[in-house]
VEXDREN-2710 file (C-alpha; in Angstrom, 1 decimal):
% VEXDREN-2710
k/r/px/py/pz
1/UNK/-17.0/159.1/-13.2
2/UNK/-17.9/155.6/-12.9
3/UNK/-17.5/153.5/-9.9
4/UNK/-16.7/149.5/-9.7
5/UNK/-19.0/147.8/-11.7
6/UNK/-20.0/145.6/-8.2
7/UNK/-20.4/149.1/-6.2
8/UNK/-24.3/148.9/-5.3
9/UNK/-25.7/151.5/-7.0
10/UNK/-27.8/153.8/-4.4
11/UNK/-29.1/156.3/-7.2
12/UNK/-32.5/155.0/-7.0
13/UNK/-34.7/157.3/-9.1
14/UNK/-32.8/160.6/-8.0
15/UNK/-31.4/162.9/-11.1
16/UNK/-27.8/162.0/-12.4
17/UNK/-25.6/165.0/-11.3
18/UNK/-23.0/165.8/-13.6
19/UNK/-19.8/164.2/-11.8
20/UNK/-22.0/160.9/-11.9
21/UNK/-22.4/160.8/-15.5
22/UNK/-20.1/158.1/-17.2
23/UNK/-20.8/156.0/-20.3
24/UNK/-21.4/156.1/-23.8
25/UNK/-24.1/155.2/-26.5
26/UNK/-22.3/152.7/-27.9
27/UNK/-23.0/150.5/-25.1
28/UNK/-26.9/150.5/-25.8
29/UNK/-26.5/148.5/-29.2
30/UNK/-24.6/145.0/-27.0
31/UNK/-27.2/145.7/-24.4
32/UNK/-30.1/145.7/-26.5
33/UNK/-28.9/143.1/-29.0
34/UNK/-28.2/140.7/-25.7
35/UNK/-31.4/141.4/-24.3
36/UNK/-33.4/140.0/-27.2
37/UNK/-30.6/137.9/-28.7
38/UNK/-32.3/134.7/-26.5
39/UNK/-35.1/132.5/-26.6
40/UNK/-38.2/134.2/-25.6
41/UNK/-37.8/136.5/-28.5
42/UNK/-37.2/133.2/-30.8
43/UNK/-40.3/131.7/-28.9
44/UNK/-42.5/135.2/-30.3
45/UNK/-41.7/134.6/-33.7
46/UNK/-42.6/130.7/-32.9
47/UNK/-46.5/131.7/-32.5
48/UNK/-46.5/133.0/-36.2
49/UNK/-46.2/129.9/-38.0
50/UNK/-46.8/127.0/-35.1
51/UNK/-49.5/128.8/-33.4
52/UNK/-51.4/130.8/-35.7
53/UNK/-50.1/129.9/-39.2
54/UNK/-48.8/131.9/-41.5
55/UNK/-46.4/130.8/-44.1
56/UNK/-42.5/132.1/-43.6
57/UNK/-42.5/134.9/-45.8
58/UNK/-46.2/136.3/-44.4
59/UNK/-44.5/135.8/-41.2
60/UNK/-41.6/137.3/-42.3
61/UNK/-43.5/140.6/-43.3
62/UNK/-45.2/140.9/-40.2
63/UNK/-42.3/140.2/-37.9
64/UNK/-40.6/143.1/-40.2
65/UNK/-43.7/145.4/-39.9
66/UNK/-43.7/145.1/-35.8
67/UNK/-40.4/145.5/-35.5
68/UNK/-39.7/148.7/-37.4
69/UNK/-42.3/150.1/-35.6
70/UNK/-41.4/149.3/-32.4
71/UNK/-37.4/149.9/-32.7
72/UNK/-38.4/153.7/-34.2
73/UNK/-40.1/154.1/-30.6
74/UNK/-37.4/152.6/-28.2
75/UNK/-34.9/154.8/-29.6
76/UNK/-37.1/157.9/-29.3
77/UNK/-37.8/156.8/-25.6
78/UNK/-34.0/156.2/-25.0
79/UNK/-33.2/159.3/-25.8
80/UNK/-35.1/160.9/-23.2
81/UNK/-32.8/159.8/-20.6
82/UNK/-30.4/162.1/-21.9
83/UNK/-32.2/164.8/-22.0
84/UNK/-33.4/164.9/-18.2
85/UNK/-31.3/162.1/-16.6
86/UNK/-33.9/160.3/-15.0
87/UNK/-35.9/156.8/-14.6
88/UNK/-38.4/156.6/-17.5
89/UNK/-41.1/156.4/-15.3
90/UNK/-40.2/159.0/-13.1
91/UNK/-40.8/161.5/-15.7
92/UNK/-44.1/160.7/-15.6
93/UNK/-44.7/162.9/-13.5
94/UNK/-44.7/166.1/-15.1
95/UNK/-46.9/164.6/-17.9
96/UNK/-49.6/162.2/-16.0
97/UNK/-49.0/164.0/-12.4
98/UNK/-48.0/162.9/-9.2
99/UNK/-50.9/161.0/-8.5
100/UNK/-51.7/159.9/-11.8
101/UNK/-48.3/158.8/-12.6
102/UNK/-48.4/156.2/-9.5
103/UNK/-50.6/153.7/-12.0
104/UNK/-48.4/152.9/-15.2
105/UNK/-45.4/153.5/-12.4
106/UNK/-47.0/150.3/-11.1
107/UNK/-47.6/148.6/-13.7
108/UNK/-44.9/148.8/-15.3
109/UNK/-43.5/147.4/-11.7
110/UNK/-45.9/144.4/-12.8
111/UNK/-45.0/144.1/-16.4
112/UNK/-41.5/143.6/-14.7
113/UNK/-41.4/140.9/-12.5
114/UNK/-43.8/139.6/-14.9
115/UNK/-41.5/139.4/-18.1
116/UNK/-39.1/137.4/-15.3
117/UNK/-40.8/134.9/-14.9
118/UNK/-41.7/134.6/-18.2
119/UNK/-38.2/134.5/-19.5
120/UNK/-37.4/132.2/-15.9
121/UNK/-39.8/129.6/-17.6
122/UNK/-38.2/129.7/-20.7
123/UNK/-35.2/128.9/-19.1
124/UNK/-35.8/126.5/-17.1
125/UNK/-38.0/123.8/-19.7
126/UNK/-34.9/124.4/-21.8
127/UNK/-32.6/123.0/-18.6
128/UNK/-35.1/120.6/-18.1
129/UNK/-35.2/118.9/-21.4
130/UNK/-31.5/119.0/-21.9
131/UNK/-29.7/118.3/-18.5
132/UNK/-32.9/116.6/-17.0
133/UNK/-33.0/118.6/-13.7
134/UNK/-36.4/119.7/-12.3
135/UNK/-38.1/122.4/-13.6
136/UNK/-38.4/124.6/-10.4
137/UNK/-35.1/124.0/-8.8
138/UNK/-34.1/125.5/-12.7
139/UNK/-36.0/128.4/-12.0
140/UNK/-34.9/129.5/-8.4
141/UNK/-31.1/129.0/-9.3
142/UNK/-31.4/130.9/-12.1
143/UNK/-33.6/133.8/-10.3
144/UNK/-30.8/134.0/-7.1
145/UNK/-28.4/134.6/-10.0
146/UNK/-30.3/137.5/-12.6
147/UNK/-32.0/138.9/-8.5
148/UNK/-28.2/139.4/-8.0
149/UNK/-26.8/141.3/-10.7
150/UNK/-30.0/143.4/-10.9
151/UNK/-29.1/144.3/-7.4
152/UNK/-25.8/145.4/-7.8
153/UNK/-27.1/147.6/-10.3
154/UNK/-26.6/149.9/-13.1
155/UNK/-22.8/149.8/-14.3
156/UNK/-22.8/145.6/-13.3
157/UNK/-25.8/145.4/-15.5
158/UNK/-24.1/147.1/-18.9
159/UNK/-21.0/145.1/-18.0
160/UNK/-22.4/142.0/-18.1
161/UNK/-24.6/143.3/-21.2
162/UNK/-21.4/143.5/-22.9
163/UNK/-20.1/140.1/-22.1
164/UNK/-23.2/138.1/-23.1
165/UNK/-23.6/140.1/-26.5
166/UNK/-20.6/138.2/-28.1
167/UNK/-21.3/135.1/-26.8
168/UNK/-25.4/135.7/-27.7
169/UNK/-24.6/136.2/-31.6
170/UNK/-22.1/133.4/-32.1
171/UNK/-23.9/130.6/-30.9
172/UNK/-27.6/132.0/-31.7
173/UNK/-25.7/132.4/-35.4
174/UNK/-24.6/128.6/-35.3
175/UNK/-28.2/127.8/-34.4
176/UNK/-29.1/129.6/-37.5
177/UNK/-26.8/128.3/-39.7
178/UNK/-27.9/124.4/-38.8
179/UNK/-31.6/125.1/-38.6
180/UNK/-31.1/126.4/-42.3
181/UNK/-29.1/123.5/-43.7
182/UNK/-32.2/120.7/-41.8
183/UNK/-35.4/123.0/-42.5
184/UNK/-35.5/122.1/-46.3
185/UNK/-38.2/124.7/-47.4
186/UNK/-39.8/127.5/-46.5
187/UNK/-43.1/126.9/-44.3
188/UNK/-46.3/127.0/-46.4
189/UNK/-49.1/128.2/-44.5
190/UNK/-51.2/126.0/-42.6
191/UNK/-55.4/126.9/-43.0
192/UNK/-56.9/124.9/-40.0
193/UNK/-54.4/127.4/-38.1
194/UNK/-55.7/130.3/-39.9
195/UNK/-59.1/129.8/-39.9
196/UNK/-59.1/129.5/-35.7
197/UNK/-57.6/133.6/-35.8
198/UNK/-59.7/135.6/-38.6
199/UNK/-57.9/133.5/-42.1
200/UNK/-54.3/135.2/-43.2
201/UNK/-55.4/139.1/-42.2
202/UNK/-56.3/138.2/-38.6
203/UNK/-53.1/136.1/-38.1
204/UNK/-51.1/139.0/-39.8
205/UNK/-52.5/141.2/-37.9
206/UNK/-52.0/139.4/-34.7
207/UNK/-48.4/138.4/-35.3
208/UNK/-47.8/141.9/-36.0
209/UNK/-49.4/143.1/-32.5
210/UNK/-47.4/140.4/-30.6
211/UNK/-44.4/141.0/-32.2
212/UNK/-44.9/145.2/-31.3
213/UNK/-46.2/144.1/-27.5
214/UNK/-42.9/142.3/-27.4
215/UNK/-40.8/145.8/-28.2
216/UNK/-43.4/147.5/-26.0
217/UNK/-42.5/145.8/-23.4
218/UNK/-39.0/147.0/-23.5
219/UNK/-40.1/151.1/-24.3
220/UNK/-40.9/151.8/-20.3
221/UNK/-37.0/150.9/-19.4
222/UNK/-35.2/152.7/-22.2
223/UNK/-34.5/155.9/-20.4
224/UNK/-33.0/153.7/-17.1
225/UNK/-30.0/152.7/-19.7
226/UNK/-29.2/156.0/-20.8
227/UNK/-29.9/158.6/-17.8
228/UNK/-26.1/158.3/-17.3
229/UNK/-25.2/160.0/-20.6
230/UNK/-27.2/162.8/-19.1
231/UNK/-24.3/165.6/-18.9
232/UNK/-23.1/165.4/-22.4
233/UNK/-21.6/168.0/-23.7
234/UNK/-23.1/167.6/-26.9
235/UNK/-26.4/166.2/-25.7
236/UNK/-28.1/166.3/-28.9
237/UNK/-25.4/164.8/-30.6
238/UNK/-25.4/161.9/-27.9
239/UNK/-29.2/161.8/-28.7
240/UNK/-28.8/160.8/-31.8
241/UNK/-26.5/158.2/-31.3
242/UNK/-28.6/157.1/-28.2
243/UNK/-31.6/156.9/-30.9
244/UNK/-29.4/154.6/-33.7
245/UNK/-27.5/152.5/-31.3
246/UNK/-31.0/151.2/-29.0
247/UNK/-33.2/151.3/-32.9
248/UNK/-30.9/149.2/-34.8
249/UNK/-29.8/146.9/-32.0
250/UNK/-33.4/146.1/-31.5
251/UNK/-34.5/145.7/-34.8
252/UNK/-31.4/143.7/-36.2
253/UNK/-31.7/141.2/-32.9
254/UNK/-35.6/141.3/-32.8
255/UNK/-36.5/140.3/-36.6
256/UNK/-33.0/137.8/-36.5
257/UNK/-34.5/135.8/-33.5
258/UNK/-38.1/136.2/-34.3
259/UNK/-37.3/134.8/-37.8
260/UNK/-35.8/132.0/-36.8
261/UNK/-38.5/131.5/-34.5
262/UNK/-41.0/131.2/-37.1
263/UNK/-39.0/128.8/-39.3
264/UNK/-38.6/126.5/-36.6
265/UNK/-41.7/126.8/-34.8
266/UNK/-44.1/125.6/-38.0
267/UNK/-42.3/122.5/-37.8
268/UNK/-42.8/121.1/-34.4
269/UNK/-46.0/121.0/-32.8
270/UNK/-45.9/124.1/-30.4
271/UNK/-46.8/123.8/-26.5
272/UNK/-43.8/124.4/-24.5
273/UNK/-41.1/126.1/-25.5
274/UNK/-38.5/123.1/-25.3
275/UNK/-40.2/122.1/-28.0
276/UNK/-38.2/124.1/-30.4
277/UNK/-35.4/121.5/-29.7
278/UNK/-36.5/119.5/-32.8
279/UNK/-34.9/116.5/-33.3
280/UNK/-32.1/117.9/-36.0
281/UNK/-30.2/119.4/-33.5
282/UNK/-26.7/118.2/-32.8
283/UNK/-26.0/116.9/-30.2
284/UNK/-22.4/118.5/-29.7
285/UNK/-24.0/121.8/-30.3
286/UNK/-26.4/120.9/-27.0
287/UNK/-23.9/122.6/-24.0
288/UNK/-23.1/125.8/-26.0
289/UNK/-27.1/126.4/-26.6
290/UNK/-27.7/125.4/-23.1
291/UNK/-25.3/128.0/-21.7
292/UNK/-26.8/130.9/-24.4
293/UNK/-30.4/129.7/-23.1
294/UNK/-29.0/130.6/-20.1
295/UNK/-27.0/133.8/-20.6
296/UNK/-30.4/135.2/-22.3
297/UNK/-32.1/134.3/-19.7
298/UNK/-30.5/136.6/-17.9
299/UNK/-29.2/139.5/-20.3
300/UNK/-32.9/139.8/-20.5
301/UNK/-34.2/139.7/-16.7
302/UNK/-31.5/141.7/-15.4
303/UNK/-33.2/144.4/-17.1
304/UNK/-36.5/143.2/-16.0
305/UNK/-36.0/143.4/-12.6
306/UNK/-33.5/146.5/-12.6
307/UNK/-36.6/148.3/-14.3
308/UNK/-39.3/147.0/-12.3
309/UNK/-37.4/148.2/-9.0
310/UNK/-37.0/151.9/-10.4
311/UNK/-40.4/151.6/-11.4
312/UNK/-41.6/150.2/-7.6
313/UNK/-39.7/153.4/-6.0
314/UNK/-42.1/155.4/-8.7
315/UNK/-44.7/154.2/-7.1
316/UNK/-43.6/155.3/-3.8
317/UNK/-42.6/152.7/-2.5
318/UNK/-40.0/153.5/0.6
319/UNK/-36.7/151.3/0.7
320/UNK/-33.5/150.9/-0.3
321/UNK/-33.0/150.5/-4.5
322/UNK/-31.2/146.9/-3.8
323/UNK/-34.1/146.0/-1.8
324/UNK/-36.6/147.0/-3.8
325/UNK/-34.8/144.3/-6.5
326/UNK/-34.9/141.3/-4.0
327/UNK/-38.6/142.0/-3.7
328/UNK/-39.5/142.2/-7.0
329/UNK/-37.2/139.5/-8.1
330/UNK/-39.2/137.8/-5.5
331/UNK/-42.4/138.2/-6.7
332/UNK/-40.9/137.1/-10.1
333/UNK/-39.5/133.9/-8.7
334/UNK/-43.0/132.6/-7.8
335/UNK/-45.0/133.7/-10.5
336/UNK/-42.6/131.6/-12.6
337/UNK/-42.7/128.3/-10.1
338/UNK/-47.1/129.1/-10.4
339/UNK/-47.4/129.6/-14.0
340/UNK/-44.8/127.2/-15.6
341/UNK/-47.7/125.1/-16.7
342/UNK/-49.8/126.2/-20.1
343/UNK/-46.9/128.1/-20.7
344/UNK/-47.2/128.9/-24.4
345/UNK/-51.1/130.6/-24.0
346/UNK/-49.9/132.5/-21.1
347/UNK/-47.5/134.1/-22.7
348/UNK/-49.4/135.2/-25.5
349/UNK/-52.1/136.7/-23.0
350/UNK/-49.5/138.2/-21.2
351/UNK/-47.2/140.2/-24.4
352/UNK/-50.8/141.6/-25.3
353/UNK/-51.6/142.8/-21.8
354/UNK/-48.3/145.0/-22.1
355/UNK/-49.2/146.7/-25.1
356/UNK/-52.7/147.1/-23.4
357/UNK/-51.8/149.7/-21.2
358/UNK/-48.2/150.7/-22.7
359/UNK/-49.8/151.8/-26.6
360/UNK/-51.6/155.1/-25.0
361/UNK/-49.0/155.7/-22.9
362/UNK/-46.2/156.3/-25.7
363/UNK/-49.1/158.6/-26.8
364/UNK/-49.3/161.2/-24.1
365/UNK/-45.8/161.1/-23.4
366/UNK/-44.4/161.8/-26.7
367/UNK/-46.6/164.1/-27.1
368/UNK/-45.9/165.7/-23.5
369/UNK/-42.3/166.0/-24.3
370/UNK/-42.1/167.0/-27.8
371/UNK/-44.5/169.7/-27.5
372/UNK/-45.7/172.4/-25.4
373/UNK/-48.9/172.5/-23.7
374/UNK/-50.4/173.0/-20.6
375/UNK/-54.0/171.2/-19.6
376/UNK/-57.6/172.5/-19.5
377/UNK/-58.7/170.2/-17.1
378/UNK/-57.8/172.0/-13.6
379/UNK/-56.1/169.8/-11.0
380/UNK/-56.6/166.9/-12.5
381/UNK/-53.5/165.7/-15.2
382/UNK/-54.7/166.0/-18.7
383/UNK/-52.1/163.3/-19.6
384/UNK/-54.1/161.0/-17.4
385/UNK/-57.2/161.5/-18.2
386/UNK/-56.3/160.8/-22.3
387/UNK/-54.4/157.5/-21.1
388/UNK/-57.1/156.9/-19.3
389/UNK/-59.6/157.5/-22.5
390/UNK/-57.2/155.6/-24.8
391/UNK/-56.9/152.1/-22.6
392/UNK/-61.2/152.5/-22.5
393/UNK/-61.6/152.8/-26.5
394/UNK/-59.6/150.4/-27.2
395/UNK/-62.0/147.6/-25.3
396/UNK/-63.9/146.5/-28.0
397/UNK/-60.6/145.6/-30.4
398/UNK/-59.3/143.3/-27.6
399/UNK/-58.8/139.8/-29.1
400/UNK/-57.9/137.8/-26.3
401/UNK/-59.6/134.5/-27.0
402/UNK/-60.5/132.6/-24.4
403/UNK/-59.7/135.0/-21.7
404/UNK/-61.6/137.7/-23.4
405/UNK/-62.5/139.1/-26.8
406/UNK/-64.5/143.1/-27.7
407/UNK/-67.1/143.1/-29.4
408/UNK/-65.2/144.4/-32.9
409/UNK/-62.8/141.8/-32.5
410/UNK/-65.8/139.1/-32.5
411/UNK/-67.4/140.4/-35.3
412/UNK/-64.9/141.4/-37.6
413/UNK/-61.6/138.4/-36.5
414/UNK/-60.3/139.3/-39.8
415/UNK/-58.8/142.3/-37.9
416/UNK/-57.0/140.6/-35.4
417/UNK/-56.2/142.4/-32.3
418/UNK/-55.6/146.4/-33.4
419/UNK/-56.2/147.7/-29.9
420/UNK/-53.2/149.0/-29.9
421/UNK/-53.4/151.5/-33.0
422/UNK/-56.4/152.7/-31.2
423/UNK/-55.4/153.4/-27.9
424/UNK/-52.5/155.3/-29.1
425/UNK/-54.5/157.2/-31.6
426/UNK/-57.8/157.8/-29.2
427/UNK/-55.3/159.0/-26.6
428/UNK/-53.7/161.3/-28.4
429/UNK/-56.4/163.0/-29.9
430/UNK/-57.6/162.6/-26.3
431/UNK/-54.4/164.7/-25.0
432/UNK/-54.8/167.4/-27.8
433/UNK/-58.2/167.7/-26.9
434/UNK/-57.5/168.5/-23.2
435/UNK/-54.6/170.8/-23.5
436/UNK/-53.9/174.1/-25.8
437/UNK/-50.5/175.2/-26.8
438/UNK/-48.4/177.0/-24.0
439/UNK/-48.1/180.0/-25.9
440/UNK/-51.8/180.4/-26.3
441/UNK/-52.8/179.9/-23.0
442/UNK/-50.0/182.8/-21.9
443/UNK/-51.5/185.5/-24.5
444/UNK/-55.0/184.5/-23.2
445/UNK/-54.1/185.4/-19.8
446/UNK/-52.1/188.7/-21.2
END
């Protein structure tokens, strides 16, 4: 049974016994449509059209193309917390061992704190350009807030889920409805932009890889929402509904805001995200906006730092789950006051460093839970190794201009960034490679 919602949870990354199991799938589609029902999701889809420059409807295709892909793959991750009631990252490791599993615990950790103060930045430009208050007491009133609820824990964090969902949708949907009366046409696409990223295929292609980094992002949480569904009595029943309610909430809110995103974003010229307030917008519609930047803000780092603590006690690390959340909301807190400058190329380096690392992982573990093998490679994890191998081929396909670009990426930009496709393909060859089938390996030993 489920306690208050303000009980501090003291779970920490232990497995849900069956008298602690509460909850029902249901909840994931408000969660997930409040987590990306918010501005840094409308920023992403900003970069296709103001950034790169692609017209609405190519941007349109690819936001569509990412999205599918990456809502088919949160609600197969989701699904695993009912299955063994644990922290996504702590089943790790059985699949990249012990040791092994301590690195994508840890950054994962990173990728945390990280997406907090990226979505801290967000919302504190937008309380900066429309209250005028300064942009780092913004972003340490809204981190003692989101650090708060994270704290608290698990059944405060769906609660509030709930809450901000309505109030997400009505006002983003307002915001729709005026930005479609004042846009006027459909964005044409815009060839200086295109020619800087590898013409129309490159920016496709990129637009597409941001917007599945952006998903990606979310995938190494999924099972921290649903661990609590564990003791079902129809688990695969609750699977399945796990699978639908977490896929369609993230595809319905993540193509909605990206959309929108792109409309508005190739007609402003993009450097900051407050510059998305274009100069259509009402000004009576000003304090509800302000209080939905706010509220997504939030819906969205709450999860952030929730995650990034289960993911720090993966690691290892020895203390208390609530403290474990000041820290990392912590760290969070000053990467947002050092980077809030350059904002809208660090966060385009930054969604492609998720996928980086997160891509081959998917590989191994899908494949380590949805089949069964054992590894050839003695003491050391198989499913390690192949991450490992994945993350290394997929080098030359970086496109991370200026910061870095591979040496396919250079020569061939019309390909944009596919790192990704690779590292998830090169791993799990890599994985198949270094394991045989369970039953196999038994009859050889018979």
């Amino acid at each position: 049974m489920s306690a208050s919602p303000l009980t501090i949870e003291t779970k920490g990354v232990a497995p849900v016994a069956p008298h602690e199991a509460h909850g029902t799938p249901r909840a994931l589609f408000g969660l997930w449509m409040a987590a990306n029902v918010e501005f840094a999701t409308l920023t992403t889809g900003a970069l296709a059209t103001g950034v790169f420059g692609l017209s609405a409807g190519q941007a349109f295709a690819s936001i569509l193309l990412g999205n599918v892909i990456g809502a088919l793959l949160l609600g197969a991750f989701s699904t695993f917390g009912v299955e063994y009631g644990l922290p996504q990252m702590i089943l790790g490791r059985a699949w990249f061992g012990s040791i092994g599993n301590r690195l994508p615990s840890f950054l994962n950790f990173f990728g945390g704190f990280s997406w907090f103060g990226v979505n801290t930045i967000i919302g504190g430009y937008a309380l900066q350009e429309m209250l005028g208050t300064g942009l780092i007491l913004n972003i340490v009133v809204l981190s003692v807030i989101q650090i708060g609820i994270a704290a608290v824990g698990h059944d405060l964090i769906h609660t509030a889920e709930k809450y901000f969902f309505y109030y997400l949708v009505v006002v983003f949907a307002v915001l729709t409805v005026i930005a479609l009366t004042h846009l006027g046409h459909l964005a044409p696409a815009q060839p200086k932009l295109l020619a800087k990223v590898g013409g129309t295929s490159g920016a496709f292609i990129l637009t597409t890889s941001i917007v599945l980094a952006y998903v990606l992002g979310w995938i190494p949480y999924s099972s921290d929402y649903t661990r609590y569904l564990a003791h079902s009595d129809d688990k695969a029943a609750t699977q399945r509904s796990v699978f639908a309610n977490a896929g369609w909430a993230t595809l319905i809110s993540c193509v909605w805001m990206e959309t929108l995103g792109a409309l508005i974003g190739a007609t402003v010229a993009l450097e900051k995200p407050s510059d998305l307030f274009v100069s259509w917008m009402p000004r009576w519609f000003e304090p509800p906006l302000i209080i939905a930047i706010v509220v997504g803000v939030i819906s969205a780092n709450i999860l952030n730092i929730y995650s990034a603590t289960l993911s720090s006690l993966a690691v290892g690390v020895r203390l208390k789950q609530w403290q474990a959340a000041l820290i990392s909301g912590g760290i969070g807190t000053v990467i947002s006051i050092l980077a809030a400058t350059n904002f809208i190329k660090s966060y385009e380096s930054f969604l492609f460093f998720l996928g980086y690392w997160t891509a081959p992982w998917m590989a191994v573990s899908l494949l380590a839970r949805f089949t069964e093998r054992q590894g050839r490679t003695g003491g050391v994890s198989a499913g390690f190794i192949a991450w490992i191998v994945g993350i290394v081929a997929s080098v030359p396909f970086f496109n991370q201009y200026p910061l870095f670009v591979g040496a396919f990426a250079a020569a061939h930009p019309g390909f944009g960034d596919i790192s990704f496709l690779v590292s998830f393909v090169v791993a799990g060859i890599a994985y198949l490679l270094l394991t045989a089938p369970a039953a196999s390996r038994v009859r050889a030993r018979a």
